[in-house]
C-alpha positions, 0 to 999 in steps of 0.5 A: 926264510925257505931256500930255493931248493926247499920252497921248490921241495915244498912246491913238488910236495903240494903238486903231488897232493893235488895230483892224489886229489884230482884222481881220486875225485875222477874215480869217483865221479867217472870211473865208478859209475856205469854208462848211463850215470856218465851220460846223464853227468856230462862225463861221456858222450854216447851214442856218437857217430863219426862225421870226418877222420883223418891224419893230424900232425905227426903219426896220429890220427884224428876223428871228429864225433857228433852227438845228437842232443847238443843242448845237454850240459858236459864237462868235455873242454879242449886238451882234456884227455878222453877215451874213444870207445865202442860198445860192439861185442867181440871187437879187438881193442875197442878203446883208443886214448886221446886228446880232444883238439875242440869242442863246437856245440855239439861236435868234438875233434879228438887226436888219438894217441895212434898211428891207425884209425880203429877198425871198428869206426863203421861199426856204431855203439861209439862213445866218449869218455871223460879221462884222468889226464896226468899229462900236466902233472908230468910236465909241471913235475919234469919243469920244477925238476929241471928248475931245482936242478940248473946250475950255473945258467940263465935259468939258475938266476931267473930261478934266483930272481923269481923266488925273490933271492936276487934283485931284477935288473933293469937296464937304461929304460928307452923311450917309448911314444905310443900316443893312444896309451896311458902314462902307466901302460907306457911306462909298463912297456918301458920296463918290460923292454928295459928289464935285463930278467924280469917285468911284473905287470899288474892289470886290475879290471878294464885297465887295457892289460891286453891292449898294453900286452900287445903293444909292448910284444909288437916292440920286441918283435923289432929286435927279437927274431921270436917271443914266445907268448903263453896264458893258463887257458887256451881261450885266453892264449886264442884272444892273444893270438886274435890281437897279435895278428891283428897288429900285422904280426906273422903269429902261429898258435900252437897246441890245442884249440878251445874253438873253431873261430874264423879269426884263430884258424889261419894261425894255428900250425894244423892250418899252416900245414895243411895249406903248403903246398907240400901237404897234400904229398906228406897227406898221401904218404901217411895214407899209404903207411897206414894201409900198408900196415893194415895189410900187414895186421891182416895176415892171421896167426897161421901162415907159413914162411912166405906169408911170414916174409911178406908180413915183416916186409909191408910192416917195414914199408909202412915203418920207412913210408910214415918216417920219410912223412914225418921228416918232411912234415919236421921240415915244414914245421920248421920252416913255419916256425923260424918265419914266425914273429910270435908263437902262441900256446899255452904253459902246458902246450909250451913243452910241445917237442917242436919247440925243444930245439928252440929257444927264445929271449923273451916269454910273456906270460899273460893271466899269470895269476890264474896259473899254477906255479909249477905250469909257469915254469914250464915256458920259463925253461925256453927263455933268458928273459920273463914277462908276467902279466895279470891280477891277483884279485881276479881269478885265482888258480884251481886247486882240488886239493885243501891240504895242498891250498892250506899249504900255499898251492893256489899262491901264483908266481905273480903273486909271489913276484909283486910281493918280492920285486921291488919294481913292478908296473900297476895299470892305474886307468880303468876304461870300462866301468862308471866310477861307482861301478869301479868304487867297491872293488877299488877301495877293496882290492886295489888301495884306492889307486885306480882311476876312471878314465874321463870318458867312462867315468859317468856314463850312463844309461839314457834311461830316467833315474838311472842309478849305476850300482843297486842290490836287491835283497830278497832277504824274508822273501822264503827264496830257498837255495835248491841243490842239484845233487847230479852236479853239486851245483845250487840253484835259486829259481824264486831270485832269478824270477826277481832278476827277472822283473828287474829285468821287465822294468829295464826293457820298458824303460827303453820302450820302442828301442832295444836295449843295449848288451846285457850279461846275467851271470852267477856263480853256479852253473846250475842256475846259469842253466835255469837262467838259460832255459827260461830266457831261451823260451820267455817271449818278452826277452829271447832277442833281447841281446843277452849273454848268460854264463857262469862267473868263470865263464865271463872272465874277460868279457864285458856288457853294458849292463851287468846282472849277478844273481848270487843264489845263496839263502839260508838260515845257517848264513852258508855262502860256499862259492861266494867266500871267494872276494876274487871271483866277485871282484871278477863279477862285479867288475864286467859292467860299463854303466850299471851292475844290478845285484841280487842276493839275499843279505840276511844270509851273506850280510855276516861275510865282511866283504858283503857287509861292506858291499850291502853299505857300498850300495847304500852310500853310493848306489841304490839299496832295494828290497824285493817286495817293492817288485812284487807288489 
C-alpha cells in the first residue's frame, strides 16, 4: 500500500499528463487553425461589438460582447480563459487576455486581465478567442504541493484521514428532528454535525442529496460564524446558492457566474458591491485612475524634461488614485463577507485571494464525484472539518488524457473515501422515478438498497397502456450512424425520426391536452443539434413542452417523460460514448413516469450492460421493434 506522500507523488504525476494533454489538444484544435475554421468550430466569436464596459472587482476592467448569430454552436463556458482581440491594422497591443464572467445566449461578459480598457474598443474587426487556461492546473499543482508539505496540523491529519491511513472521528451524534426528511437523510445530517473530521454522503439519483444538503448546511450556520460550501461546476454551485437562500440564509457567491438568473444576482459579491452605497465613489476613483493613466501613455517618445516630470507625476496619481480604490473596495469586501452566513464558489474559485485571510471549520463539497482529486483539495486547504457529498455512478470526472485515466486519475476523493471510511451515509429513498424506472440502475449500481418512496413508485401517466420502461430497437432498420467531422461528434437523423413517431403517438394519446414535461436527450451533442433543429420548426411539437440537451447537459434535472436516443449502429458493434455505465446511469435515472429508449441492439447488445438493460426491458418494461411504427 502506497504512503501518503507517494499517492500524492502519484497524483502530481498523472495531473501533469493531463495538463500535457489538454494543451496539445488546444493547439490543435484552436491555435493551428485560421480565423474562419475557429469560427465555423465554435472556438471564436468574430465579428463582436462591444454593447457595455466598465470596471469590475479589483484593477480590472470588464467589457461585455455581442454576436450577431446566436444560434450557432461554441464551446465558450464561464471561467474559461479567452483572448480579446482586434483584427484593425496598425494597432498596438491589439490582444487582451481574460476570463469569460458569462455567457447568455448570444452575449458574453469577459473580465480582462488589465487595469485599462483598449484604446482600440471603437475601432470594429473585435473578436473572441477560445484560450489554454493553466489557471486550474496551478491551483490544483500549489494545493497537492501545500497538502504533501503540512506537518503537524489540521491539514496533516484530514491529509491522514482522507488517503485512508487514520480513521474518522465522529463525536456524540446530537439529535436531529426535521419531520419532512427521511430516516437515511436525518441520519446523514447526524454525522455530518457529529463528525470531529469528516462525513461521506452518498446521494444515488432522486434520493433528495440537495434538499438533505440544505438542511444540514442551514443547522451548522447555528453554530458556525460561516461554512464555505463549493461544487466542480458553477452551474451546480449556483443551484446551491439558489436553495441556501431560499432557506433565509445570508449567502454570497463568489467567483465566476454560468448565468444571468433573477435568483443568482442579488447574491454574488459583483452585486453586493455595486449596491452599497460606498460604490458609486470607489466606481469614480477608478474612472479617474485610469484616465489619469491614459493621459500619462498619451505623452510620445520625444519630450523634454518638463513633459518627463508630468509624465511620472500623473503615472503616480493614477498609482495612489487606483490604490486608495482597492483599499476601500478590501474594505467592503470584507465587511461582505464576515456578514455572510454561507460562501458559495467553486473548488477552483475557493483559492480566490479574498478568501486568503479567512478560514472556515466546515467545507461542503457537493458533486464531489464529478471533481478531479487534486481540485478538491483546493477548498479542503480553508477548513478543519470536510463534507463531501455525491454519487460515484453519475458522472464522473473529465480526463483528457488516457495515460493519466489508466493511472487512476478519473478515480475522485469520494470515491477513494467510501471505499476506506468505515462509516458513510447512503441515501436509500428515491423520490423521482416509478419503481421500474428506479430497477435497472438499482440492481445495477446501487446493490438493490434503494427504495421507491410510496408516492412515486407507481405512478403514471394517465394514458391507456401505459408501460413506464420500453426500448425500441431499430436493430435491421440501415439506421447508420453519421459523423460530423467539424466536431467529432455523431449523429443518427433515421433513429431521431423513429423517436419521433414514438413521440406522435404520445401527443395523440393526450388528445386535446397538453402533455406533461418532456426531455430528449442523447449522448451526442451533434444529434442534440439535429433534435433541435427539427423540433424547433415541426408544427406538430414546437409548443409541446420540450427540453433537448445532451446527457451532461441534463445532469441534475428531471421530466416527466424521458426519451434517450443513443445514436450508435454499426456492423463493427462500436459504442464509443455509451462504454460509459455512469453517464447512462445519469440518463436513464431523469424521468418520473416513463423512459423510452432507443437504440439499436444489434450494435450495443454485446456490451453487458446493455444486454442486461435490452433483458431488464423485457422482464419488467416493454421491448419494441421499430417496424411496428413504420408500418
Amino acid at each position: 500500500m502506497a504512503t501518503e506522500q507517494e499517492e500524492l507523488q502519484q497524483l502530481l504525476a498523472l495531473l501533469k499528463l493531463e495538463k500535457e494533454e489538454d494543451f496539445e489538444q488546444h493547439k490543435k484544435l484552436v491555435q493551428q487553425l485560421p480565423l474562419h475554421e475557429r469560427v465555423n468550430k465554435g472556438y471564436t466569436w468574430y465579428a463582436v461589438q462591444v454593447v457595455k464596459s466598465g470596471y469590475a472587482l479589483g484593477e480590472r476592467a470588464f467589457v461585455i460582447v455581442e454576436k450577431s448569430n446566436e444560434e450557432q454552436e461554441h464551446h465558450f463556458r464561464s471561467g474559461k480563459a479567452v483572448n480579446f482581440f482586434t483584427q484593425q491594422a496598425n494597432v498596438s497591443k491589439p490582444e487582451r487576455s481574460g476570463v469569460i464572467h458569462y455567457v447568455n445566449k448570444n452575449r458574453m461578459k469577459i473580465i480582462l486581465n488589465s487595469k485599462d480598457l483598449p484604446d482600440w474598443l471603437d475601432l470594429g474587426q473585435l473578436g473572441v478567442d477560445l484560450m489554454f487556461d493553466e489557471t486550474t492546473y496551478l491551483e490544483m499543482e500549489k494545493a497537492l504541493h501545500k497538502v504533501s508539505k503540512a506537518q503537524g496540523d489540521r491539514l496533516a491529519d484530514l491529509r491522514s484521514i482522507l488517503l485512508g491511513k487514520s480513521p474518522a472521528r465522529f463525536g456524540d451524534l446530537p439529535p436531529v428532528d426535521l419531520p419532512q426528511l427521511n430516516t437515511s437523510q436525518q441520519e446523514a445530517i447526524r454525522h455530518i454535525l457529529g463528525a470531529d473530521d469528516a462525513a461521506i454522503v452518498h446521494g444515488p439519483p432522486g434520493t433528495g442529496k440537495t434538499t438533505t444538503l440544505v438542511q444540514a448546511v442551514k443547522l451548522l450556520c447555528e453554530t458556525e460564524s460561516t461554512v464555505l460550501v463549493c461544487a466542480p461546476s458553477n452551474t451546480a454551485v449556483d443551484l446551491l446558492t439558489e436553495k441556501l437562500a431560499e432557506q433565509g440564509l445570508n449567502v454570497v457567491r463568489i467567483g465566476n457566474l454560468s448565468r444571468v438568473d433573477e435568483f443568482i444576482i442579488p447574491h454574488t459579491l459583483d452585486m453586493r458591491l455595486s449596491a452599497h452605497p460606498d460604490s458609486k465613489n470607489i466606481k469614480k476613483v477608478k474612472i479617474d485612475a485610469a484616465d489619469t493613466r491614459r493621459k500619462a501613455q498619451r505623452f510620445k517618445r520625444k519630450f523634454g524634461p518638463e513633459g518627463y516630470q508630468e509624465r511620472r507625476r500623473l503615472f503616480k496619481e493614477a498609482s495612489e488614485l487606483m490604490a486608495w480604490a482597492n483599499q476601500l473596495e478590501d474594505r467592503l469586501i470584507d465587511q461582505i463577507l464576515d456578514g455572510a452566513q454561507v460562501i458559495t464558489c467553486t473548488l477552483v474559485g475557493a483559492a480566490n485571494k479574498i478568501l486568503n485571510k479567512r478560514k472556515f471549520r466546515t467545507v461542503v463539497i457537493d458533486e464531489a464525484a464529478q471533481a478531479l482529486e487534486p481540485a478538491t483539495w483546493i477548498p479542503i486547504l480553508r477548513a478543519s472539518r470536510v463534507v463531501l457529498t455525491g454519487d460515484p455512478f453519475q458522472l464522473p470526472p473529465t480526463v483528457k488524457s488516457n495515460e493519466a485515466q489508466r493511472g487512476g486519475f478519473g478515480v475522485s476523493l469520494i470515491e477513494k473515501t467510501l471505499e476506506r471510511f468505515d462509516v458513510t451515509s447512503l441515501l436509500n429513498i428515491q423520490y423521482r422515478m416509478h419503481e421500474v424506472i428506479m430497477g435497472f440502475s438499482n440492481q445495477q449500481f446501487y446493490e438493490g438498497k434503494l427504495q421507491a418512496a410510496d408516492l412515486v413508485k407507481d405512478q403514471r401517466l394517465p394514458i391507456p397502456d401505459n408501460i413506464p420502461v420500453v426500448f425500441i430497437d431499430t436493430a435491421g432498420c440501415g439506421f447508420e450512424e453519421k459523423i460530423r467531422e467539424a466536431f467529432q461528434s455523431r449523429y443518427n437523423p433515421d433513429e431521431f425520426q423513429m423517436l419521433c413517431e414514438h413521440l406522435y403517438l404520445l401527443v395523440e394519446a393526450y388528445g386535446d391536452t397538453i402533455p406533461p414535461s418532456i426531455a430528449i436527450i442523447s449522448p451526442y451533442r451533434e444529434q442534440v443539434v439535429l433534435m433541435k433543429q427539427f423540433i424547433e420548426t415541426e408544427e406538430r411539437l414546437k409548443e409541446l413542452p420540450i427540453t433537448i440537451n445532451t446527457i451532461d447537459g441534463f445532469q441534475g434535472q428531471e421530466r416527466e417523460i424521458v426519451y434517450i436516443s443513443l445514436v450508435r449502429s454499426n456492423s463493427k458493434g462500436e459504442i464509443g460514448f455509451l462504454k460509459d455505465q455512469r453517464r447512462m446511469n445519469v440518463a436513464m435515472t431523469r424521468a418520473r413516469k416513463q423512459l423510452i429508449v432507443v437504440g439499436d441492439s444489434a450494435t450495443i447488445g454485446n456490451h453487458t450492460f446493455y444486454a442486461d438493460f435490452l433483458e431488464y426491458c423485457e422482464n419488467h418494461g416493454e421491448y419494441k421493434t421499430a417496424w411496428e411504427y413504420m408500418q
